[in-house]
C-alpha positions in Angstrom: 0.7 -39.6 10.3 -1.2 -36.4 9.9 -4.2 -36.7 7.5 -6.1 -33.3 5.8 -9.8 -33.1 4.2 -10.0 -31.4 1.3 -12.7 -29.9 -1.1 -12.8 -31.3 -4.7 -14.2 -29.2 -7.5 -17.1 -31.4 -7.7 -17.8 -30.6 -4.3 -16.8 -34.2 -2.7 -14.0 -34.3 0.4 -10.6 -35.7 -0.1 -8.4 -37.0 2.4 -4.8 -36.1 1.9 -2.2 -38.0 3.8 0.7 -35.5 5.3 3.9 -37.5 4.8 6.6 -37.7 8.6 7.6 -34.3 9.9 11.2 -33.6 9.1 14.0 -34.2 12.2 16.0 -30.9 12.9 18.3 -30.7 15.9 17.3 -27.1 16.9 19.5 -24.4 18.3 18.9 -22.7 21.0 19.4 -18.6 21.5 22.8 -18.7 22.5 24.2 -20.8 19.8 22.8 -19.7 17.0 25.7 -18.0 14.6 23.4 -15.0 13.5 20.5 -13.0 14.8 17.0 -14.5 13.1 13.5 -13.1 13.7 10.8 -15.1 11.8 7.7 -12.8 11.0 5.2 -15.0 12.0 1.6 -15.3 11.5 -1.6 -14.7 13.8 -4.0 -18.2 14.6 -7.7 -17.0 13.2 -10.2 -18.4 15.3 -12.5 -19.7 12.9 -15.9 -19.6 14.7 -15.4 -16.4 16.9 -18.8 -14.6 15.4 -17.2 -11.3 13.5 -17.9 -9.9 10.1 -14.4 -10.6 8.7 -14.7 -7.4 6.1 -14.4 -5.1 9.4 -13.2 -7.2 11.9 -10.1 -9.2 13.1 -10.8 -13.2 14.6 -8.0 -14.1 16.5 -7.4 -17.0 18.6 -5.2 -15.3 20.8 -3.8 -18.1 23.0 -3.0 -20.5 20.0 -1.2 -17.2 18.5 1.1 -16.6 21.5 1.6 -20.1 21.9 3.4 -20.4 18.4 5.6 -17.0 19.9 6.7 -19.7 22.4 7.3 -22.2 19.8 9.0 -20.1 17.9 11.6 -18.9 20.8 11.9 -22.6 21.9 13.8 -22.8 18.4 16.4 -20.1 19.2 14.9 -17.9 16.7 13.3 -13.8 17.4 10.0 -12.9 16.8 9.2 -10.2 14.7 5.8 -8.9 15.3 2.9 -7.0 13.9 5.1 -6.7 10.9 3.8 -5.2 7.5 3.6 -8.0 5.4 3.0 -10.8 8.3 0.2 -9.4 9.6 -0.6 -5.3 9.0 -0.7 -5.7 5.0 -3.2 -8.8 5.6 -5.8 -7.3 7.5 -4.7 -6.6 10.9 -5.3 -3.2 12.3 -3.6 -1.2 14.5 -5.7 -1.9 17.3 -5.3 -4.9 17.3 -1.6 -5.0 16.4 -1.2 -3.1 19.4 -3.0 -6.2 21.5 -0.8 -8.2 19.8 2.3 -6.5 20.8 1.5 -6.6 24.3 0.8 -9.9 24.3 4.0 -10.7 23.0 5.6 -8.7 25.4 4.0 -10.0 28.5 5.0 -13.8 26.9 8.7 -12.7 25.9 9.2 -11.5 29.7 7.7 -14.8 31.0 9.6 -17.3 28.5 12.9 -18.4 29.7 15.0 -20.2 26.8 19.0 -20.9 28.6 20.3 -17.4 29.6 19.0 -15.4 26.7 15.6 -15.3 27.4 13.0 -14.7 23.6 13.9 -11.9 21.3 11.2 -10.2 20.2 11.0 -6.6 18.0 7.8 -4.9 16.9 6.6 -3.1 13.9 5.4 0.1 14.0 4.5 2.1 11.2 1.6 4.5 10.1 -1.1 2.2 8.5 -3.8 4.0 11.2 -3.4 6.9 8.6 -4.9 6.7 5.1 -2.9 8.2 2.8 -4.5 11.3 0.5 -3.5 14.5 -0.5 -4.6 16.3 2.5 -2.1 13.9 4.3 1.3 15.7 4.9 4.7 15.8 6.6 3.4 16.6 10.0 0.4 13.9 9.8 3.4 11.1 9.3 5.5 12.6 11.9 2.3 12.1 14.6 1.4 8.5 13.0 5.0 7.4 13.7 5.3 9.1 16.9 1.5 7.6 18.2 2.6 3.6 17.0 6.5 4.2 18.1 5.4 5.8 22.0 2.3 2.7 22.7 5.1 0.1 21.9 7.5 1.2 23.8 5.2 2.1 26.5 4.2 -1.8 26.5 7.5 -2.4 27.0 8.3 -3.3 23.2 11.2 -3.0 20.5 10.8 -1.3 17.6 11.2 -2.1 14.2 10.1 1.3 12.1 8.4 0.1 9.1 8.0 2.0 5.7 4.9 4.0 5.6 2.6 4.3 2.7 1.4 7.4 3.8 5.2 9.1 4.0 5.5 8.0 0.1 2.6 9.9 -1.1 3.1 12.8 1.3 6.9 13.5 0.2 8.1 15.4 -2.6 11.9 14.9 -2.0 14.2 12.7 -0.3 14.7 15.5 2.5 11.0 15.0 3.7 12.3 11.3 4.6 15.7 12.6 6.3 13.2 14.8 7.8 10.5 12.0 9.2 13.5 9.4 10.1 15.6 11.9 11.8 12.6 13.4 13.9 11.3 9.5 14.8 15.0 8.0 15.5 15.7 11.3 17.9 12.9 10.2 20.1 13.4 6.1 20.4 14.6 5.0 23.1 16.3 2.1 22.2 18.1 1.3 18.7 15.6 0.5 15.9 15.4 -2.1 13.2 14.6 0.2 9.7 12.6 -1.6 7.0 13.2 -0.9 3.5 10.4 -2.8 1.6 10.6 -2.6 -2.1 7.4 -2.0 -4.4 7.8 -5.8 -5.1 6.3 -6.9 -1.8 3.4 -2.7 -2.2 3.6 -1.4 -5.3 2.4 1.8 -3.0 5.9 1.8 -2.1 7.4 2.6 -5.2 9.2 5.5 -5.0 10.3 5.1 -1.3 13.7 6.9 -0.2 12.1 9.9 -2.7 13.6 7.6 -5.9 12.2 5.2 -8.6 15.9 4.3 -8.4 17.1 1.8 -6.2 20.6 2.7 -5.8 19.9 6.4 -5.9 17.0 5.6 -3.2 19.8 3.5 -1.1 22.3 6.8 -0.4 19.4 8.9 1.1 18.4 6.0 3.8 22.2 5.1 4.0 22.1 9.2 4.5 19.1 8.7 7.5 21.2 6.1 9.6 24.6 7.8 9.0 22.8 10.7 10.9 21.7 9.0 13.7 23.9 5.4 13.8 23.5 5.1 17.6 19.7 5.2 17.2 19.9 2.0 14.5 20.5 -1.2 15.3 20.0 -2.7 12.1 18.4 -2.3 8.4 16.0 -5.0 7.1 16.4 -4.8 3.3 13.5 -6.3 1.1 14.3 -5.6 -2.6 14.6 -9.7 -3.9 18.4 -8.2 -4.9 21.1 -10.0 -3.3 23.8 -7.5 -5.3 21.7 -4.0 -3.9 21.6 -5.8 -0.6 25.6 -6.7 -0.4 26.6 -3.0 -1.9 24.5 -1.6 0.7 25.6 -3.5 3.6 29.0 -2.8 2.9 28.4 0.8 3.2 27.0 0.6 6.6 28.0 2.4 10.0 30.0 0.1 12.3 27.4 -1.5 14.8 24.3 -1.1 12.5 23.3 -4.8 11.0 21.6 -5.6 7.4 19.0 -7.9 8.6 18.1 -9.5 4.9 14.5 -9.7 4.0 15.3 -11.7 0.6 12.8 -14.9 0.0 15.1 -15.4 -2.7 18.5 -14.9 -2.0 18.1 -15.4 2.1 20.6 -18.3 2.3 23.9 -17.0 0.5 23.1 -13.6 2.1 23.2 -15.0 5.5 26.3 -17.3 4.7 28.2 -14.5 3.6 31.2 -13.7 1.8 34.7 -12.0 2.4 33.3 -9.3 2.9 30.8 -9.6 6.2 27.2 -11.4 6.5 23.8 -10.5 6.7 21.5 -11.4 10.0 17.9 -12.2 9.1 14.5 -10.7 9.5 12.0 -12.9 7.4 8.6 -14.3 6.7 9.8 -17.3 5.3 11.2 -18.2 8.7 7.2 -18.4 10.5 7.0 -21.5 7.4 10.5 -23.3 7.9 10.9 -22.4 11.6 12.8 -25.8 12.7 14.6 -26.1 9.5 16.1 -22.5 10.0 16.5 -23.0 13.8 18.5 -26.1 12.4 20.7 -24.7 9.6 
C-alpha cells in the first residue's frame, strides 16, 4: 500500500496511507465504442536547476512514458493542449519539444492493429496580445504553430487564441482566420471552442458575449470548410449548447465534448447521436475511463 508524507501547519510530516488502486479491465484501441483523447499532464523534474518564473523543468522520459501509459489504455493523447499544459506555464518552445517527442513515441508504440492516437494543440500563445496585435499577426501565429507540427509529423488540434479575441472586431475576422488556417492543413483538424469559464480572456470568442449567437458563426467556419474538420471540441460546462450544436453539425465532423461536468451523459448519448471525448479529466481517471 502506497504511503505519502505530508506537511502539517505546524510544520511536522504526516504520513498518509493511499488506500488499493481500483481494478479496471481496460480496453484496448480497437474496442473502445468512442474516440477519447485524455489531455494529459507533463512530469516536472523537481531538481533540474531552472528558475521556474522563466523556465520550464521537465522530466522528459517520465512524461513520454505516461504517453505510453496512456495508449496502453486504448485512450488518444491530446497534447500541448491549452489548459493541460500551455495555460500552466509551458511555452511554445517547449510545447514544440513536446510534440515531437510524442510523435517519435506514437510512431514507435504498437497497441493491437491501431497503433496510439495522438492530436496536438496549436494555437497562438507565442504572441502577446495588445492593440498593436491584428488580423495578419494571428494569421502568421497560427500558420508558424500549425506548419512545425505538422512538419514533426503531428495532428492538429487548432486551439482558441487569445490574441484573435482581442484583435477582432466582428465575427467575419474569425471566418476570416479559420478559413485562411483550415485552407492550408493538411489533414482534418480538431477546433476547440473554450468558453470564458476555463480564460475569461476568451470571453467574447466567435465575435459574441452570446453563446448561441457565438455557436452559428463557428458552426458558419466548419460549414465552409467540412472536409478540413474532423471534429469540434466544445468546452462551455453546457450539456444543452453542447447537444443543440452537435446536432447542427456537417456529416463527418465529430463534437468531441470538453464538459468536466456533463462528460458522461454527453458521451452516452441520446436519440439523437453521441459525443466523442477530448478531456482533461481523462489524464486523472485514465483506467477508469479506458474501463467504462
Amino acid at each position: 500500500m502506497a504511503k505519502v508524507t505530508l506537511p502539517c501547519i505546524d510544520r511536522s510530516t504526516e504520513v498518509y496511507e493511499l488506500g488499493d488502486p481500483g481494478k479496471f479491465e481496460i480496453a484496448s484501441l480497437n474496442t473502445m465504442p468512442r474516440i477519447a483523447y485524455a489531455a494529459v499532464h507533463v512530469v516536472a523534474d523537481p531538481v533540474q536547476d531552472n528558475n521556474p518564473s522563466i523556465d520550464t523543468a521537465i522530466d522528459w522520459e517520465a512524461t513520454i512514458n505516461y504517453r505510453r501509459y496512456v495508449w496502453s489504455l486504448g485512450l488518444g493523447v491530446a497534447e500541448a493542449m491549452d489548459t493541460a499544459q500551455r495555460g500552466m506555464g509551458v511555452n511554445w518552445q517547449n510545447s514544440l519539444e513536446l510534440v515531437k517527442r510524442s510523435v517519435d513515441a506514437a510512431n514507435d508504440f504498437q497497441h493491437g492493429n491501431g497503433g496510439a492516437l495522438l492530436a496536438c494543440g496549436a494555437g497562438t500563445d507565442h504572441l502577446n496580445p495588445g492593440p498593436n496585435v491584428g488580423i495578419d499577426d494571428v494569421i502568421n501565429a497560427y500558420e508558424e504553430q500549425c506548419h512545425a507540427i505538422e512538419s514533426a509529423g503531428g495532428r492538429i488540434i487548432l486551439m482558441a487564441s487569445r490574441a484573435l479575441a482581442v484583435a477582432a472586431s466582428s465575427p467575419d475576422d474569425y471566418l476570416k482566420v479559420y478559413e485562411r488556417i483550415l485552407s492550408q492543413v493538411k489533414e482534418p483538424v480538431i477546433i476547440h471552442w473554450l468558453g470564458e469559464m476555463f480564460d475569461p480572456a476568451l470571453k467574447g470568442y466567435w465575435g459574441s458575449d452570446d453563446h448561441w449567437t457565438a455557436m452559428e458563426t463557428c458552426l458558419k467556419v466548419i460549414a465552409g470548410k467540412a472536409e478540413k474538420v474532423n471534429g469540434i471540441k466544445v468546452s462551455l460546462l453546457d450539456s444543452e449548447k453542447e447537444i443543440a450544436m452537435r446536432n447542427k453539425l456537417p456529416a463527418g465532423v465529430r463534437m468531441y465534448t470538453g464538459d468536466d461536468f456533463n462528460f458522461p451523459e454527453l458521451i452516452a448519448g441520446d436519440d439523437t447521436g453521441y459525443s466523442d471525448a477530448l478531456l482533461g479529466i481523462f489524464d486523472a481517471i485514465a483506467p477508469a475511463a479506458s474501463a467504462a
